[in-house]
C-alpha positions in Angstrom: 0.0 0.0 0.0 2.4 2.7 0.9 4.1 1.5 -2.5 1.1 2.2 -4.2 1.0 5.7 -2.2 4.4 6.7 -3.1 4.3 5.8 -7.2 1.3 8.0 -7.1 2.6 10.8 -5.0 5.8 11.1 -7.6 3.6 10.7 -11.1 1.7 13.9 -8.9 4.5 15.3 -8.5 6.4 14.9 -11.9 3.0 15.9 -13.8 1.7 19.1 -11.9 4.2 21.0 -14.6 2.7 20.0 -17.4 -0.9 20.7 -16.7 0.0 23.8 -15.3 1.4 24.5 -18.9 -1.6 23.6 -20.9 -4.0 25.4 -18.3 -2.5 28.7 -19.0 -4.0 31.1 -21.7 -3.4 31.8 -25.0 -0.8 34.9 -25.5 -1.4 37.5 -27.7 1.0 35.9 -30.3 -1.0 32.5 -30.2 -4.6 34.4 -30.1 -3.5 36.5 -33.2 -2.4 33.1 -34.9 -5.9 32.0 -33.9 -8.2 34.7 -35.5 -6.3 34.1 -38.6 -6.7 31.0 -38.7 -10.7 31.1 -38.0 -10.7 33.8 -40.8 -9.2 31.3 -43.1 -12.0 28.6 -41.9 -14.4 31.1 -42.4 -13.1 31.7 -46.0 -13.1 28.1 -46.8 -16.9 28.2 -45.8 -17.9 31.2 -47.6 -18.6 33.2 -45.1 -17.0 36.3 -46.2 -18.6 38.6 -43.6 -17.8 36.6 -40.8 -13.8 36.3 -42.3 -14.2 40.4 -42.7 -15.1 40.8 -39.4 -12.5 38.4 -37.7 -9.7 40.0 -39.3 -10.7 43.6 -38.2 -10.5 42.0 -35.2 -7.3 40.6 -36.0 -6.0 44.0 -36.8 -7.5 45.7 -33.4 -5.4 43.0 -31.5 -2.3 43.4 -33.7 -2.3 46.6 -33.5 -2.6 46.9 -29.6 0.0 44.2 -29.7 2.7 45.8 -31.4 2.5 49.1 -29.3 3.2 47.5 -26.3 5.6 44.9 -27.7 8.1 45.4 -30.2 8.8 42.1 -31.0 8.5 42.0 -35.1 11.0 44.1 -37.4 10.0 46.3 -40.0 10.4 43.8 -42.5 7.9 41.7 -40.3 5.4 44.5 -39.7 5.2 45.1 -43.5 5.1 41.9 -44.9 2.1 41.2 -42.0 0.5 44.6 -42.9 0.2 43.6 -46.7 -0.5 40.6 -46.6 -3.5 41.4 -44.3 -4.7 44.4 -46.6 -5.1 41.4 -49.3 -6.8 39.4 -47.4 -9.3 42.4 -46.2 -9.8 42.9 -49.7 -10.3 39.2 -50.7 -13.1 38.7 -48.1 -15.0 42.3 -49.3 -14.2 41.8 -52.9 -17.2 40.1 -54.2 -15.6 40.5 -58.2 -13.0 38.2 -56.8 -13.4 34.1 -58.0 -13.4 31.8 -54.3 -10.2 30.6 -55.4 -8.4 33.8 -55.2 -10.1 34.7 -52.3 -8.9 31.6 -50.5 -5.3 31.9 -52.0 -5.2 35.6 -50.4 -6.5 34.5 -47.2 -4.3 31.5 -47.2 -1.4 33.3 -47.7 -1.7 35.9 -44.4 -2.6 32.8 -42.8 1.1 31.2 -43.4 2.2 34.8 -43.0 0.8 35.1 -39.9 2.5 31.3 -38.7 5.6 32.2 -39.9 5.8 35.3 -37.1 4.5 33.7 -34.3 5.6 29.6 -34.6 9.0 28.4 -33.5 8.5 25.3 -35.1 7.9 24.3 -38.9 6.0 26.8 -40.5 2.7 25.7 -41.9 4.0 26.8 -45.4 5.9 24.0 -45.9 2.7 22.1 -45.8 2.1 23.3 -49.9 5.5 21.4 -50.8 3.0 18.5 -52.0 0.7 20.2 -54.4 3.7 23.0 -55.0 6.0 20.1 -56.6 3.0 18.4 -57.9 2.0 20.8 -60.3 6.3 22.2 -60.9 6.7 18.3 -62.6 3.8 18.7 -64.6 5.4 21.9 -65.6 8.6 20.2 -66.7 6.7 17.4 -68.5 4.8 19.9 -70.6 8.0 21.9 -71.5 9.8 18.3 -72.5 6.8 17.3 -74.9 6.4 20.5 -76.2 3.2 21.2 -74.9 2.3 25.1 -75.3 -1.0 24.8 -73.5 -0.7 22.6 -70.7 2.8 24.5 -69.9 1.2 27.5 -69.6 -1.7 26.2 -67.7 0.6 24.3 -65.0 3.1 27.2 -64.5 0.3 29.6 -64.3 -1.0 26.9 -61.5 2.7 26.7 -60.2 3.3 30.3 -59.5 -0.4 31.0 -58.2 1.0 28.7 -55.8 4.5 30.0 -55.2 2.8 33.7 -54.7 0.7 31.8 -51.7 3.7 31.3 -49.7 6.5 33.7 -50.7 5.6 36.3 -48.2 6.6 33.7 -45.9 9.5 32.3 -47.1 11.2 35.7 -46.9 10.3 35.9 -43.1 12.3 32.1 -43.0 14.6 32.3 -45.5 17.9 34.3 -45.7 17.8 37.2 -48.3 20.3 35.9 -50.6 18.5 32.7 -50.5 15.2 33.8 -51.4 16.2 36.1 -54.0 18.1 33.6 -55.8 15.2 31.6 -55.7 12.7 34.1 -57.1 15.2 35.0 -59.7 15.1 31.8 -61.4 11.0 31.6 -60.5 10.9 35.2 -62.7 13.1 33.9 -65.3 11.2 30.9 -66.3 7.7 32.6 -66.3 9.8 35.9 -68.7 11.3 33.4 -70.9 8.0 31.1 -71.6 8.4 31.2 -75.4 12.3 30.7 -75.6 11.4 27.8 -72.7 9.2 25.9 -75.0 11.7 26.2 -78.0 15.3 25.9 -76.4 17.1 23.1 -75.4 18.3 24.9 -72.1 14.4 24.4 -70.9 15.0 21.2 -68.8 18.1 22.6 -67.3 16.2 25.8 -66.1 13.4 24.1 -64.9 15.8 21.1 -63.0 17.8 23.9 -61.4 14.9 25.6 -60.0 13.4 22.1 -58.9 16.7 21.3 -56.9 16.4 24.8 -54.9 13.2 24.2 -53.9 13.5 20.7 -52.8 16.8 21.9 -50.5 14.7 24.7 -49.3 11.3 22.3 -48.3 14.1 19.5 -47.0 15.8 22.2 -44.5 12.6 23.5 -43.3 10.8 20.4 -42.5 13.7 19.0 -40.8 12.9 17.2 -37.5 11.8 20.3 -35.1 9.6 18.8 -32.1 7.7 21.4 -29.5 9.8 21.5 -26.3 6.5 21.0 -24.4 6.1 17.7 -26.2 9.7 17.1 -25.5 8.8 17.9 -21.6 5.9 14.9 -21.7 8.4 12.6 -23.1 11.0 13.3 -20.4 8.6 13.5 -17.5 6.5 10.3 -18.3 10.0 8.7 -19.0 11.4 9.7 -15.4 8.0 8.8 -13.8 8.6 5.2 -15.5 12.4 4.8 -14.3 11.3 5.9 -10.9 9.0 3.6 -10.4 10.7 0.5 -12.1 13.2 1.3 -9.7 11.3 2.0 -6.7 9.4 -1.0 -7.4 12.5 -3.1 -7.8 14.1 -1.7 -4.6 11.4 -3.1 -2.8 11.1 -6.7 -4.7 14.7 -6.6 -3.8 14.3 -5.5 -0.1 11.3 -8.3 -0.1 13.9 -10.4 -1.1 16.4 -9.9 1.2 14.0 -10.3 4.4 13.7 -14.5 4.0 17.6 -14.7 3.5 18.1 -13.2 7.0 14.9 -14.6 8.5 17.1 -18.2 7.1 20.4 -16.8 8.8 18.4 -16.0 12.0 17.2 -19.3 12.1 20.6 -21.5 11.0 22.4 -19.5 13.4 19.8 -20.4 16.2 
């Protein structure tokens, strides 16, 4: 019983931490990564009013945020501020198509994750359809296809637009404008793409920089708090395979002496 007590008393002990983290509330930098998220929700639905009014909320809370708390730099504040003022117009802008609406919305979304996560940014979540539609770019431009090549890369940098605003908040400077220099040539030089031979070594170089630059950013990054469970629940287990083994070991040890006691006597 007072085995029993004790294992209970030190998983107690060992786990009041963690629930103290998880009861705490949201801080401004996770309740503005909220609201945009809920706007994008709301876009996904339809419901442009509701997105509307949940990112004039968004921008109330920002707003207040960054006076007291001078956290982001300028670059930050404006790449924020624009790509906010997009997706303000996007959820007012009834002339706009729901796709473009969601791909405006989408993109402050990521925008907004890149600012306030320590982790993997949700942008590197598009490196699926992103690389999808960037080999159907490359096999269009190896068959000679003139329509489906302009079709995919048209798909390819709607795509790229989504979540460039965020790779310049996660990305060096050299970096990303080396990237979007090659991303600029290829859509300039459509015409002398479909007819040159240097096509497929354009397009391969620009599909080996974005690979390196998804494969660095989704590298293995796991939240410390989930680190914190892992390390607590695995000290609660050693403690009481220990504690429990100490006393099958003390249990043990009481018949040997009881048999000394007794050979002795």
């Amino acid at each position: 019983m007072r085995a029993k007590f004790v294992i209970l008393f030190l998983a107690v002990l060992l786990l009041a931490p963690i629930s103290t983290v998880y009861s705490e509330q949201p801080s401004p930098l996770d309740k503005l990564d909220l609201l945009s998220d809920q706007a994008l929700q709301m876009i996904k639905l339809q419901r442009y009013d509701d997105a509307g009014k949940l990112l004039e909320y968004f921008s109330e809370e920002f707003l207040a945020f960054t006076t007291s708390e001078r956290i982001f730099s300028m670059d930050e504040l404006r790449i924020i501020t624009v790509a906010h003022d997009e997706a303000v117009e996007a959820a007012g802008n009834g002339q706009l198509n729901p796709e473009e609406r969601l791909n405006r919305v989408t993109k402050f979304r990521l925008v907004v994750d890149a600012v306030t996560s320590t982790h993997q940014p949700l942008w590197t979540e598009m490196e699926d359809p992103i690389m999808t539609v960037f080999h159907d770019v490359k096999e269009a431009a190896g068959n000679g296809d003139n329509e489906k090549f302009h079709l995919t890369l048209n798909s390819f940098l709607s795509l790229y637009e989504v979540i460039y605003p965020s790779i310049k908040l996660d990305v060096s400077r050299e970096r990303v404008q080396k990237l979007n220099t090659r991303v600029q040539y290829i859509d300039h030089n459509r015409p002398q793409l479909l007819s040159g031979t240097s096509s497929q070594e354009e397009l391969n170089a620009l599909q080996t920089d974005l690979e390196s630059l998804f494969d660095e950013m989704t590298e293995d990054d796991a939240d410390p708090s989930l680190w914190w469970v892992i390390i607590s629940t695995g000290s609660i287990i050693i403690i009481t395979l220990s504690y429990v083994g100490w006393r099958k070991y003390m249990g043990g040890q009481k018949p040997e002496r009881n048999r000394s006691r007794d050979h002795k006597n």
